[in-house]
C-alpha positions as CSV (number, residue, x, y, z in Angstrom):
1,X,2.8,201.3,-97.8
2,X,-0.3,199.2,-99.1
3,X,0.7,195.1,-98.1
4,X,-0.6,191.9,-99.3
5,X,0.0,189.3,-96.9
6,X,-1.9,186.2,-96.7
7,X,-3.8,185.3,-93.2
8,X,-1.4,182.3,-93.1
9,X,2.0,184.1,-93.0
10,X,0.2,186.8,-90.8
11,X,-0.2,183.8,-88.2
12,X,3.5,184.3,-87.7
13,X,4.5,186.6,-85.5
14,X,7.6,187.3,-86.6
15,X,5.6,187.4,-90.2
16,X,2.4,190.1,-88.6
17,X,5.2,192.2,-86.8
18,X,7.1,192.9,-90.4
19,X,4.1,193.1,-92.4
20,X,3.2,196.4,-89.3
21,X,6.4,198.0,-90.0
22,X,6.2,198.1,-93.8
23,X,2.8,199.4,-93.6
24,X,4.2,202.3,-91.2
25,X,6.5,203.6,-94.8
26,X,5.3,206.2,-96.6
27,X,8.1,205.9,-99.2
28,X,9.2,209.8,-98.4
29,X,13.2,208.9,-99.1
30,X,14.7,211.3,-96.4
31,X,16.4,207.7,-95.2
32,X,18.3,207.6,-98.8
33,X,20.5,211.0,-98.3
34,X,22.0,209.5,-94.6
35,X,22.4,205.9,-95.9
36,X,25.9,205.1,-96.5
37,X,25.7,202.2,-99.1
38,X,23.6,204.5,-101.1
39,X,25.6,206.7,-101.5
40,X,28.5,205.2,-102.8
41,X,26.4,203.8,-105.1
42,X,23.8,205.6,-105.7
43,X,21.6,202.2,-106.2
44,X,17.6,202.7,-104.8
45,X,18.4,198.6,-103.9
46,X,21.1,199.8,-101.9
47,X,19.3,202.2,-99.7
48,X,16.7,201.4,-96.9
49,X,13.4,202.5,-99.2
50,X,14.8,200.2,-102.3
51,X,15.5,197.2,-99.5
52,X,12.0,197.5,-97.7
53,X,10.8,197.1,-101.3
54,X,12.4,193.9,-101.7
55,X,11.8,193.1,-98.5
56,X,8.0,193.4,-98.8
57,X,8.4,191.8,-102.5
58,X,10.1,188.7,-100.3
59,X,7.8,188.6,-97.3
60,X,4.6,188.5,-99.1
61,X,5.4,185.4,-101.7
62,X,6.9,183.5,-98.4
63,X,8.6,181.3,-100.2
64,X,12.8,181.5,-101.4
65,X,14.4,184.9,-101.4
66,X,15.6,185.6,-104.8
67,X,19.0,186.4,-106.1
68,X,18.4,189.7,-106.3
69,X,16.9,190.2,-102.9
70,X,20.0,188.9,-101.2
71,X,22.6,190.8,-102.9
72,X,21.1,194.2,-101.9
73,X,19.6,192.9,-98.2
74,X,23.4,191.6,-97.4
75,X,24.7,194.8,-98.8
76,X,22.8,196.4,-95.8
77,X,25.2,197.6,-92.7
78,X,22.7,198.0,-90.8
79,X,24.0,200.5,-89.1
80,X,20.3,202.2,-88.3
81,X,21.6,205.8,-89.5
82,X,18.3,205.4,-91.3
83,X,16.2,205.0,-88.1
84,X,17.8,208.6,-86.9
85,X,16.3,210.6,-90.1
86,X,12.8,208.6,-90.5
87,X,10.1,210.8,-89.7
88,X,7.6,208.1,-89.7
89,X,9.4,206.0,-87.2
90,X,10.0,203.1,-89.1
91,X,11.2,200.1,-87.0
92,X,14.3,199.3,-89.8
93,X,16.0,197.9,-87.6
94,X,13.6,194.7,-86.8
95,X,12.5,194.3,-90.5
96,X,16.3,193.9,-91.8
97,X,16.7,191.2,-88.9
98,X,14.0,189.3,-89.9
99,X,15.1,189.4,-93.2
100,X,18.2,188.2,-92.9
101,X,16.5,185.4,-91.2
102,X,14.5,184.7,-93.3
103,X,17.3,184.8,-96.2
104,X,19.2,182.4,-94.3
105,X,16.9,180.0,-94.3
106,X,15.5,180.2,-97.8
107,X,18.3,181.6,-99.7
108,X,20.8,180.1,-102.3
109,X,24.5,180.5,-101.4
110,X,27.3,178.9,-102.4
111,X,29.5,176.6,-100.2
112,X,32.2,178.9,-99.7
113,X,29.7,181.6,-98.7
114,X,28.0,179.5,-96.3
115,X,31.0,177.8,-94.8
116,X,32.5,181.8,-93.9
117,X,29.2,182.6,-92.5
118,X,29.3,179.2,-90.7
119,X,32.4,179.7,-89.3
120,X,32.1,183.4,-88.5
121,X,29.0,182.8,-86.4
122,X,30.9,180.0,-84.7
123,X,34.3,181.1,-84.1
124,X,33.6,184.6,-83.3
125,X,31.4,184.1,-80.3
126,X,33.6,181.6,-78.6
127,X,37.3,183.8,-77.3
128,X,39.3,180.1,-76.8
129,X,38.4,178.8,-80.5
130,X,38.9,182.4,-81.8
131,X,42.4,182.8,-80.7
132,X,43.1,179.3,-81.7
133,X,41.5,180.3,-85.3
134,X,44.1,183.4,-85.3
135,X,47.1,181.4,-85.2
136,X,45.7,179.3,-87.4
137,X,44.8,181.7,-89.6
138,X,48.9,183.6,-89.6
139,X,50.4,180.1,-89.9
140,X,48.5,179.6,-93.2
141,X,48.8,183.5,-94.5
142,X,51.9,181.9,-96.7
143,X,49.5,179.9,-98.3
144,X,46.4,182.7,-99.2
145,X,47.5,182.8,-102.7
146,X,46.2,179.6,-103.4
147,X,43.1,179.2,-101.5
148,X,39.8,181.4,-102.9
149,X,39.3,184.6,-102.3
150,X,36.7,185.0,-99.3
151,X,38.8,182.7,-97.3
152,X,42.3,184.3,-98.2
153,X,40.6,187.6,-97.5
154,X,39.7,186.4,-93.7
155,X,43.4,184.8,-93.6
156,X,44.9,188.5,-94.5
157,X,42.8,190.2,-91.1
158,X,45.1,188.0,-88.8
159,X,47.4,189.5,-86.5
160,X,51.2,188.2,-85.4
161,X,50.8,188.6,-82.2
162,X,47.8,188.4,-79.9
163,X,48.0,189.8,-76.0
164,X,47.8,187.1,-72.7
165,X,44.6,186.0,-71.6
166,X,43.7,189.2,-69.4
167,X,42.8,188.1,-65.7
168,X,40.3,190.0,-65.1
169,X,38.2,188.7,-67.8
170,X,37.9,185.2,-65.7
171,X,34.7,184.7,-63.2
172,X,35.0,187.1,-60.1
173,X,34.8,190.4,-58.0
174,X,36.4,193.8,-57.9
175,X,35.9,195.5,-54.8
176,X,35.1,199.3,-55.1
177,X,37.8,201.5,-53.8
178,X,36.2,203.4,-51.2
179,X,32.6,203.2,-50.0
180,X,30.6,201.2,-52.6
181,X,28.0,203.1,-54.4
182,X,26.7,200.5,-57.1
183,X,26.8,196.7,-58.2
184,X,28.1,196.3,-61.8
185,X,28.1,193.3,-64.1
186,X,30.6,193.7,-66.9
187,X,30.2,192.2,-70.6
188,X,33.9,190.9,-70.9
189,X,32.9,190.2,-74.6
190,X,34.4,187.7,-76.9
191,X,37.0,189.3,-80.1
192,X,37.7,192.1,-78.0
193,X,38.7,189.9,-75.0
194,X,41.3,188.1,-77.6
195,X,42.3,190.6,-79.3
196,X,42.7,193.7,-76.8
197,X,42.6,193.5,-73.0
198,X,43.3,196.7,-72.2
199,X,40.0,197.8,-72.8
200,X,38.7,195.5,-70.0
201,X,41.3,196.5,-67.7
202,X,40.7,199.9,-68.4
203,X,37.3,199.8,-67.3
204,X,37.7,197.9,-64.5
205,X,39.7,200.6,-63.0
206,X,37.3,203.6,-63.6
207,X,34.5,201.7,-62.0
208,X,36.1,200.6,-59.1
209,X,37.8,204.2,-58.7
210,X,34.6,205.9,-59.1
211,X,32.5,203.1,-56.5
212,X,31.3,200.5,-58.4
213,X,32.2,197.4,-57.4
214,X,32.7,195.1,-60.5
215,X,31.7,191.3,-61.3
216,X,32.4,188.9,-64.0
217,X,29.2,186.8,-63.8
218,X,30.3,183.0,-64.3
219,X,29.3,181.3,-67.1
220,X,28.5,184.4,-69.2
221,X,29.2,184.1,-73.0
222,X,28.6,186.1,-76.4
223,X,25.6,188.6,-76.4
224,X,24.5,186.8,-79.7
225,X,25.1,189.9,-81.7
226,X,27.4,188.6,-84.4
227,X,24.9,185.4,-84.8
228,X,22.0,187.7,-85.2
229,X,23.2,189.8,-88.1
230,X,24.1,187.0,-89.9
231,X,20.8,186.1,-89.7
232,X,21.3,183.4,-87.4
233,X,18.4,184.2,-85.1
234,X,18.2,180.4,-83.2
235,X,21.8,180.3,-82.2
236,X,21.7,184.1,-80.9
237,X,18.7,183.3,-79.0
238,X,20.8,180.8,-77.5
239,X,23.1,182.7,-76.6
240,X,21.0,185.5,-75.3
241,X,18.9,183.1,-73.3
242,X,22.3,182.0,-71.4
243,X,22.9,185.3,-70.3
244,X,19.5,186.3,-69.5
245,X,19.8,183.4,-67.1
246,X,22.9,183.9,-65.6
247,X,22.8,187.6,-65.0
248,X,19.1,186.9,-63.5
249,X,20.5,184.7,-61.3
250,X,22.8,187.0,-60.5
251,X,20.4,190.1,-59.8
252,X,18.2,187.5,-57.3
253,X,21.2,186.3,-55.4
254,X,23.4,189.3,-54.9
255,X,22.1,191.8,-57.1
256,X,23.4,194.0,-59.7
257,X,22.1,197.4,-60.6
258,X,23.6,197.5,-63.7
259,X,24.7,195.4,-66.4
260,X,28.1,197.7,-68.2
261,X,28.8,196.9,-71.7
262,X,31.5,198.9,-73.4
263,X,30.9,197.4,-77.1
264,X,28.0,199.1,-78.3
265,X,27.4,196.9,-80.7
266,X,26.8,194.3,-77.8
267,X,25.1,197.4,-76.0
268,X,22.6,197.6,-78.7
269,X,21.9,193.8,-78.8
270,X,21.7,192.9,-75.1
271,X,19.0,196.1,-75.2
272,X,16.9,194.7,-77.8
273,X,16.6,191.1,-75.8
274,X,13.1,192.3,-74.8
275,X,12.0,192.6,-78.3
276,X,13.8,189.4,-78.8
277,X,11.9,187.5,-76.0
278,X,8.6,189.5,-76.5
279,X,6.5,185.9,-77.7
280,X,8.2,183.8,-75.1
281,X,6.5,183.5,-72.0
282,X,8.9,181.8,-69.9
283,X,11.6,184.0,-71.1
284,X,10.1,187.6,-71.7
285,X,10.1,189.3,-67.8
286,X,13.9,188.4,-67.3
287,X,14.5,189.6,-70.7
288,X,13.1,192.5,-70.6
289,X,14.7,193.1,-67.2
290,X,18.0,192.3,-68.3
291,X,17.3,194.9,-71.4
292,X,16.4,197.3,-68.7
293,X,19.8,197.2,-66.5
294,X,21.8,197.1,-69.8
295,X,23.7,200.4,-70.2
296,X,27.2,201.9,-72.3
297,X,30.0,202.3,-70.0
298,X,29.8,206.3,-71.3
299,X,26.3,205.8,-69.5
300,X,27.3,204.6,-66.1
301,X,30.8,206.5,-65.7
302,X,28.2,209.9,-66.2
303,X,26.2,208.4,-63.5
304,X,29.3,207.7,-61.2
305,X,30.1,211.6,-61.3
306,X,33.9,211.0,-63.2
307,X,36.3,213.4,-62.5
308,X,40.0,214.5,-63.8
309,X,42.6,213.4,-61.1
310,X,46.1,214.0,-62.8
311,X,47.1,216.0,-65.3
312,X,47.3,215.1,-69.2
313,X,48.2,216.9,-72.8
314,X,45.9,218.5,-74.3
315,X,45.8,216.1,-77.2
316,X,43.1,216.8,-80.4
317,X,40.4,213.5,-80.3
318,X,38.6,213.1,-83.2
319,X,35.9,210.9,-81.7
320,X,34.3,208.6,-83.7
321,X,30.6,208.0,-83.0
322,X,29.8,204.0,-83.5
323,X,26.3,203.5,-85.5
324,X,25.3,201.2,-82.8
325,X,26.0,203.8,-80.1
326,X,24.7,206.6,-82.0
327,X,21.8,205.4,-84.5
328,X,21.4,201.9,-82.0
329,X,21.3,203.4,-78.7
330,X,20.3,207.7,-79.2
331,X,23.6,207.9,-76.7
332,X,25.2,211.3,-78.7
333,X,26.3,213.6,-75.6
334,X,27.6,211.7,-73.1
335,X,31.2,210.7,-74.9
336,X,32.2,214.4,-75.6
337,X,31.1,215.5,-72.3
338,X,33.0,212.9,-70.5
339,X,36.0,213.1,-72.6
340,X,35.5,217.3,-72.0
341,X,35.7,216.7,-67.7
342,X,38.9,214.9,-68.8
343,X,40.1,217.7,-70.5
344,X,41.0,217.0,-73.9
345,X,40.0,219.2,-76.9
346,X,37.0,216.9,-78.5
347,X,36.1,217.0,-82.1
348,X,33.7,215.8,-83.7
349,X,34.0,214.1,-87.1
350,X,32.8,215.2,-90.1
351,X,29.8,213.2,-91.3
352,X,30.3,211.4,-88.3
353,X,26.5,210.1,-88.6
354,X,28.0,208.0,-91.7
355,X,29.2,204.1,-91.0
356,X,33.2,203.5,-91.0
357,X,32.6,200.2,-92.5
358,X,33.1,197.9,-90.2
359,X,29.3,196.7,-89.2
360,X,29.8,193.6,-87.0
361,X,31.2,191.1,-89.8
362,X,30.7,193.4,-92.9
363,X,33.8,194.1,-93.2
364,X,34.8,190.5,-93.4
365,X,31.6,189.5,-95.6
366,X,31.6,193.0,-98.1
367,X,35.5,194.0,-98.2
368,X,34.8,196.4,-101.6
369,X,31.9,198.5,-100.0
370,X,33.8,198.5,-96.5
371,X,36.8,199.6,-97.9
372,X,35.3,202.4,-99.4
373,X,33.4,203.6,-96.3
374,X,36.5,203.1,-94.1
375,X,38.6,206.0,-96.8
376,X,35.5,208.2,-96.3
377,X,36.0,208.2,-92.9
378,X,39.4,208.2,-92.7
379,X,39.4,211.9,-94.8
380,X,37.3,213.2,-92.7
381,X,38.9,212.0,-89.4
382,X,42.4,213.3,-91.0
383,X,41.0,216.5,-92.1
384,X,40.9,217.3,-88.2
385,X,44.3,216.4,-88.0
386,X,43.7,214.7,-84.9
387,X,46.7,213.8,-82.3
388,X,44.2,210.6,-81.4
389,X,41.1,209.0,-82.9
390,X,38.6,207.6,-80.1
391,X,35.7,205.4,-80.1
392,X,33.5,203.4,-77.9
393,X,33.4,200.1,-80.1
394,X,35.7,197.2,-80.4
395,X,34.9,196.8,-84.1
396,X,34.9,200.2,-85.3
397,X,38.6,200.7,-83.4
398,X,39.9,197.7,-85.4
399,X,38.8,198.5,-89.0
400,X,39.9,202.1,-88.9
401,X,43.4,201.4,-87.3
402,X,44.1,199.3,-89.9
403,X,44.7,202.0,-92.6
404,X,45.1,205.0,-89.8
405,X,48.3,206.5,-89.1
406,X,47.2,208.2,-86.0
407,X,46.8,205.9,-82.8
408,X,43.3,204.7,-81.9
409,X,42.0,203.7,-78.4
410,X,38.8,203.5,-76.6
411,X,37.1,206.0,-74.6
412,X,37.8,204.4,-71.4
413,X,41.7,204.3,-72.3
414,X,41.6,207.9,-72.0
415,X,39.2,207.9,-69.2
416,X,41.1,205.7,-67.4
417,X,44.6,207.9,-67.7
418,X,43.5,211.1,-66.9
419,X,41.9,209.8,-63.5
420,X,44.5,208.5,-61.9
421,X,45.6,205.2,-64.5
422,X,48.3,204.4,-66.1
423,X,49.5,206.2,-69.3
424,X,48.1,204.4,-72.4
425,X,50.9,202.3,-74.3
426,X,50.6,204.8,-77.6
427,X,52.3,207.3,-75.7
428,X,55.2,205.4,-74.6
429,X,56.8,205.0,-78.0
């Protein structure tokens, strides 16, 4: 793709590195059969060759993004499944990011929209305000009639009843059982910590069964994910930057081989802080060291040689492959293999390489094209007829169990049971 930048907006780095990846499309359109906006509607603007258009369109007159521009960019998921078909290799990923950026700094919206994304980005990160926000949020359900629709839309996601504070999710050390044979640092997260603590606590236990001894690093906070999409690049830097310097304090003191995340949507951000971190000197070794010890919890339970200890049903999973573990991270195997040595009978979902919909806050931000993509899915997960659906992400669990009427849990819940945990509460009933 020809460009026309000035020199001046090439002196930004952020600016030069776009302005590389739009040059590296050769407008071929294998990205608009796998994208899953586009094909609902069936909109060039809505698939990732229409967007890079508007992105290039944007870029180059450096000055506000348009209307137009920030309908179809915000319509994006960005749930990479573009990045897995590109044969040129097009770095999609970075150019939405700096788009949205870019948008929220130069783009109209309206007060409402600005005061969700406000809140979103400020809540979501921080578990004590988030579960504050939840109740909140239920005590004023009553009341959702009256108040416009994108905030009576947010009110209408909150639960009754949230779990206990989980205690493993405060500052401290799990001995491995047995002779130790790796130092882990766990992501507790932030949503999932509030609104599901069995995940933690599941994966506590399989990395302390299999040898890993397991800490909570004090003062670690939000991998900056949710910030980022929104565009809010500063404030997930910030957040980043805290963890980077916690966790490397960590690794010189005591050291940790590995940093376990079992969000892959976090996974995929706290791997991408190198790139993040690339122009800052102070910063860019430790990032790109923490990026390096960063791996899914299907990752390390491989390494950790997991085994079946007590016996199970053979239940039908239908697993469900997050974009950000599949398109984000290239991880594809390792789920069905594990969830194979625990003996269940794995099946893949039909066009599993196609988003459910939830993307981060999407759901929350784009509840018509979400919806949509969340009925797609859900056919094809009940055409399996499935006696469980499983996935590796927080977000992803949430938005499909909303409208499923088969129980869904994350891997590590089923990992977890069949070697040696407890059974999981969906089996109780």
């Amino acid at each position: 793709m020809q460009t026309q930048f000035s020199l001046a907006a090439l002196a930004n780095p952020d600016m030069a590195q776009s302005e590389k990846i739009l040059r590296s499309c050769v407008h071929c359109g294998f990205c608009l059969a796998t994208c899953p906006t586009y094909l609902l509607t069936a909109n060039e603007l809505d698939s990732p060759r229409g967007r890079i258009y508007l992105i290039k369109d944007m870029l180059e007159k450096n000055a506000s993004a348009d209307v137009r521009a920030t309908f179809h960019i915000d319509r994006c998921l960005s749930c990479l499944s573009c990045m897995t078909t590109c044969p040129s290799s097009v770095d999609y990923m970075h150019l939405v990011d700096y788009a949205r950026e870019f948008i929220e700094k130069k783009a109209p919206r309206s007060i409402i929209e600005r005061l969700k994304r406000n809140l979103l980005a400020y809540v979501l990160p921080r578990p004590k305000f988030f579960r504050v926000a939840l109740r909140l949020a239920w005590l004023l359900r009553p009341f959702q009639n009256f108040l416009p629709i994108d905030i009576s839309s947010l009110l209408a996601l909150a639960p009754k009843n949230l779990p206990p504070v989980s205690l493993v999710d405060r500052p401290q050390i799990i001995p491995a059982r047995g002779v130790r044979r790796m130092r882990v640092a766990l992501l507790s997260g932030c949503a999932q910590t509030v609104l599901d603590t069995k995940i933690n606590e599941a994966t506590i236990r399989v990395l302390t069964r299999f040898g890993a001894e397991v800490v909570i690093v004090e003062g670690m906070g939000c991998c900056g994910a949710v910030a980022h999409h929104l565009g809010k690049v500063e404030q997930s830097r910030q957040l980043a930057r805290n963890n980077i310097k916690v966790w490397s304090r960590e690794i010189d003191i005591n050291g940790i081989d590995y940093i376990a995340v079992n969000a892959s949507g976090c996974g995929t951000t706290i791997k991408d802080y190198k790139f993040l971190f690339r122009d800052d000197p102070e910063m860019r070794e430790a990032a790109a060291t923490v990026s390096a010890r960063a791996v899914d919890i299907c990752e390390i339970i491989n390494k950790l040689d997991y085994n079946k200890s007590q016996p199970t049903p053979k239940l039908r999973v239908a697993y469900h492959s997050a974009c950000s573990l599949q398109h984000g991270q290239k991880i594809i195997n390792e789920p069905y293999q594990l969830l194979q040595r625990a003996g269940f009978e794995v099946m893949a979902v039909p066009e599993g390489h196609i988003c459910c919909g939830s993307a981060g806050t999407y759901n929350l931000l784009q509840p018509e094209l979400s919806q949509q993509l969340l009925e797609r899915k859900l056919a094809n997960i009940n055409s399996l007829d499935p006696h469980i659906i499983v996935a590796g992400n927080f977000g992803c669990m949430m938005h499909i169990a909303t409208q499923s009427h088969v129980p869904v849990m994350h891997l590590v819940e089923l990992l977890d049971w069949a070697s040696g945990g407890p059974k999981p509460e969906y089996f109780n009933s």
